[in-house]
C-alpha positions as CSV (number, residue, x, y, z in Angstrom):
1,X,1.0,-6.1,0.7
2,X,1.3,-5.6,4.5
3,X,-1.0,-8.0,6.6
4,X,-1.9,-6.6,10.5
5,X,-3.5,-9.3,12.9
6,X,-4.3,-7.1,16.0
7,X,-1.9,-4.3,15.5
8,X,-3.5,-0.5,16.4
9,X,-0.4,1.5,14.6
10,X,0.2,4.5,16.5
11,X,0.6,7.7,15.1
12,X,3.1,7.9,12.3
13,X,3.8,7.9,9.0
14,X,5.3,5.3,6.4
15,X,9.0,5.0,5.5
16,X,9.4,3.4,2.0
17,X,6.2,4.4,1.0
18,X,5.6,5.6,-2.6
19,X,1.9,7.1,-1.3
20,X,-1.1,5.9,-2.7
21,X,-1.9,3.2,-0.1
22,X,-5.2,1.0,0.0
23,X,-6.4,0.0,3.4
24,X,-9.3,-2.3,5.0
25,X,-9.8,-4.2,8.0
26,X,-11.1,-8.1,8.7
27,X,-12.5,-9.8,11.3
28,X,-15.1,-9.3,14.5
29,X,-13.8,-6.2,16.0
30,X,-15.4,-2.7,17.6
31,X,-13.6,0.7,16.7
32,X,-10.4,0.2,15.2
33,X,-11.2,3.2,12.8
34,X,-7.9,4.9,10.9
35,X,-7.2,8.3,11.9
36,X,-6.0,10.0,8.7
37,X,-4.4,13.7,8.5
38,X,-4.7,14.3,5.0
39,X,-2.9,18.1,4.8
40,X,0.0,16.7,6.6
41,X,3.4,18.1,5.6
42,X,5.4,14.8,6.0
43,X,8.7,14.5,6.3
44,X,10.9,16.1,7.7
45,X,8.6,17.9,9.6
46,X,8.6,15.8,13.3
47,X,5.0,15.2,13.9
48,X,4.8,17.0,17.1
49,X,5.3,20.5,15.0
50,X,2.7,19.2,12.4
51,X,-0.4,20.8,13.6
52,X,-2.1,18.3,13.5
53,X,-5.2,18.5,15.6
54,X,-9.1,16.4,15.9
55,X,-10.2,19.6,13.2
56,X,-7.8,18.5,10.2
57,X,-8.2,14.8,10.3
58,X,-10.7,12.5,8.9
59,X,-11.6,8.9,9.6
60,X,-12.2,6.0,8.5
61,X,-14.3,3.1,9.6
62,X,-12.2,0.1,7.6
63,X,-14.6,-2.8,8.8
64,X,-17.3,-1.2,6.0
65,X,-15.0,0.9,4.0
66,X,-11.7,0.2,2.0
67,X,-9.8,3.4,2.0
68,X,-7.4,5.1,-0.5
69,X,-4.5,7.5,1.3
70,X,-1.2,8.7,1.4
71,X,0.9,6.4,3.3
72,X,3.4,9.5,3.8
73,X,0.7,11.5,6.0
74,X,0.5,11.1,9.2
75,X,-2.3,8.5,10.3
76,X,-3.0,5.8,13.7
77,X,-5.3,3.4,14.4
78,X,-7.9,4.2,17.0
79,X,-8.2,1.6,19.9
80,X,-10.4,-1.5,18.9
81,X,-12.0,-5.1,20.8
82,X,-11.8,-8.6,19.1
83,X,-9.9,-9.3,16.2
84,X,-8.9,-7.0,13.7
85,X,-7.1,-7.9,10.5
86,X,-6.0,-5.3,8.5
87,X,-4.4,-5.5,4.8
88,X,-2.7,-2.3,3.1
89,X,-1.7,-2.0,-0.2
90,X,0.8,0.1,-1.3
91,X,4.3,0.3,-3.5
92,X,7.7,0.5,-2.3
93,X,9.0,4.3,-2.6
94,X,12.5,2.8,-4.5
95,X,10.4,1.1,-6.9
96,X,12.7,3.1,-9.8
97,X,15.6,1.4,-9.0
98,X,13.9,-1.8,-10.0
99,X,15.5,-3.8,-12.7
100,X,14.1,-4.2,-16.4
101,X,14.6,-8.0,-15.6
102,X,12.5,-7.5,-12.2
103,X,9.9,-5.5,-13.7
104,X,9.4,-8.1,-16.8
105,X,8.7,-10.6,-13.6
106,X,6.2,-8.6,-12.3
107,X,4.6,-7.9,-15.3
108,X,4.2,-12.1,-16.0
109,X,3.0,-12.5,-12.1
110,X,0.4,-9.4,-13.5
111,X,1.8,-7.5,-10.5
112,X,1.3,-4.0,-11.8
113,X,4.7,-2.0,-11.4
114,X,4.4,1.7,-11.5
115,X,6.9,3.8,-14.6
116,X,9.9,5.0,-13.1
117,X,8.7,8.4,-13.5
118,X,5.5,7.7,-12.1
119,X,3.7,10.5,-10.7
120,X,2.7,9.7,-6.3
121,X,0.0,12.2,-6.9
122,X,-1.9,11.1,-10.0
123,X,-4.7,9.0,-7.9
124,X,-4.5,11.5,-4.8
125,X,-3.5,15.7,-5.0
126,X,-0.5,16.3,-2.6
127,X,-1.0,17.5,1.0
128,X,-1.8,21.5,1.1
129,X,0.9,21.2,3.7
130,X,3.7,19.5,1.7
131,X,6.1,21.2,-0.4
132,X,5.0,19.0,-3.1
133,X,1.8,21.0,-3.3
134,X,3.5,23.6,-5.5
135,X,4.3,20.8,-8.1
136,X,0.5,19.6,-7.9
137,X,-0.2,22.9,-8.3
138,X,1.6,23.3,-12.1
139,X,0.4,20.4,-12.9
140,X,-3.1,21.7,-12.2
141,X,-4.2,18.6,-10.2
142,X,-5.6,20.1,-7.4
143,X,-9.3,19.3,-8.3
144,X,-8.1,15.9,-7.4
145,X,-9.4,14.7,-3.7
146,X,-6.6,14.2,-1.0
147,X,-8.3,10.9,-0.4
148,X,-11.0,8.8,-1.3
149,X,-13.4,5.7,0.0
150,X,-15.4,2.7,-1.5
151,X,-18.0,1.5,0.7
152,X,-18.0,-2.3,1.4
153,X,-20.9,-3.2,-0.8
154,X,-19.8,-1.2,-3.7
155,X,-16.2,-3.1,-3.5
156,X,-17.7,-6.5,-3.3
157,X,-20.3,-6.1,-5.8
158,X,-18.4,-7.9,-8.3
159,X,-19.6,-10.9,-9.5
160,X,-18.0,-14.3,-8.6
161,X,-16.5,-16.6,-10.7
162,X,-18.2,-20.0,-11.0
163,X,-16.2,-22.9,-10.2
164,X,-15.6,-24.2,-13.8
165,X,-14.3,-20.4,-14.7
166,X,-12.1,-20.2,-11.7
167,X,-10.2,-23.2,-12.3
168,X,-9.7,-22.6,-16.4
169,X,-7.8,-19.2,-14.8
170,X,-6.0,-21.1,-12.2
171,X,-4.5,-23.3,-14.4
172,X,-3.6,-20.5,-17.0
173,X,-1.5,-18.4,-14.2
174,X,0.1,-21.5,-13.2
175,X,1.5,-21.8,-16.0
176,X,3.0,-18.5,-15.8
177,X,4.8,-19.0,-12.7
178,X,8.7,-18.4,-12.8
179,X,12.0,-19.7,-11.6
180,X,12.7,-19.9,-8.6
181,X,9.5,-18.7,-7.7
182,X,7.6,-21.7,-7.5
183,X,10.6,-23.3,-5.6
184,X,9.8,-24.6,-2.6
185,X,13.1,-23.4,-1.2
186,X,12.8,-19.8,-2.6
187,X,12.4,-18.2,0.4
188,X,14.6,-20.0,2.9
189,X,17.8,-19.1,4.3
190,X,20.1,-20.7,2.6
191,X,18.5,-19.1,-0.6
192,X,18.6,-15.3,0.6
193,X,22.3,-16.5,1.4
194,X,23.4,-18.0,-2.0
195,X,21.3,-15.1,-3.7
196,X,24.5,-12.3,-1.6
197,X,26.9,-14.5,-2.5
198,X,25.8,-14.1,-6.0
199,X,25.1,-10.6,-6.3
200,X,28.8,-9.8,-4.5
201,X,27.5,-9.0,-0.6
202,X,28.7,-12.1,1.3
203,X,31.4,-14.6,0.5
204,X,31.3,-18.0,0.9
């Protein structure tokens, strides 16, 4: 999860990214809509020979909408007032070289981890332009859109927990919480340096 606090991203496209991305924006802001070029060839096409031009893109307004895209297309942020906060979700491109260990951790934190021969384009069809469209194409998965949007009230029609509710599941996933994870220290320096020197790249 990536969180923006006044950033308008120029145009570009995500390194890292496995695809499917969710996107939407926060806060008392005007324009700020994401441009989205959803035929876009990626990589390693440079983006000033993608064609791409006002006809072939569509946009998004993320203060209503939350929007599901290919991180790997090319997309920007159009030029907004006030202040915007914008969260994407997405998943990390090298997610097969995670560890069975890693990937039990996950699955206890119920962060959803995608099979290692997870498919980028079962959610979203590949980009007419890519050379991945071929693939999509055997797989007979065109029919499925090149993006897609959930209006705000649609998303946040689900209903909220009373107080009593929320706390039973609080304590619940407490409980799950794993070591060193709930360290206080976990994320400090002189953690990340004790975690090289145990996996061999720094010595003490």
């Amino acid at each position: 999860m990536n969180v923006n606090c006044n950033y308008a991203a120029q145009l570009h496209r995500d390194a890292g990214n496995f695809g499917p991305s969710f996107i939407r924006a926060f806060g008392d802001f005007g324009g700020g809509q994401l441009n989205y070029w959803p035929e876009d060839a990626g990589a390693p096409t440079p983006l000033e020979k993608a064609g791409l031009t006002k006809a072939n893109k569509v946009q998004f307004d993320l203060g209503k909408d939350l929007a599901l895209f290919n991180g790997n297309c090319a997309h920007s942020v159009e030029p907004f007032q006030g202040d915007r906060y914008s969260i994407v979700w997405f998943t990390l491109g090298c997610h097969e070289q995670f560890s069975t260990e890693n990937r039990e951790k996950l699955a206890k934190l119920e962060i959803p981890c995608p099979a290692k021969d997870e498919d980028p384009y079962a959610l979203l069809r590949a980009p007419k332009g890519a050379k991945a469209a071929t693939k999509a194409v055997a797989k007979g998965k065109t029919s499925l859109p090149p993006y897609r949007s959930y209006a705000k009230t649609l998303v946040e029609k689900r209903p909220r927990m009373n107080a009593a509710a929320a706390k039973k599941l609080a304590t619940v996933r407490s409980k799950r919480r794993l070591l060193p994870e709930n360290a206080k220290s976990f994320y400090s320096s002189e953690a990340r340096r004790l975690a090289r020197v145990a996996a061999g790249t720094e010595y003490v």
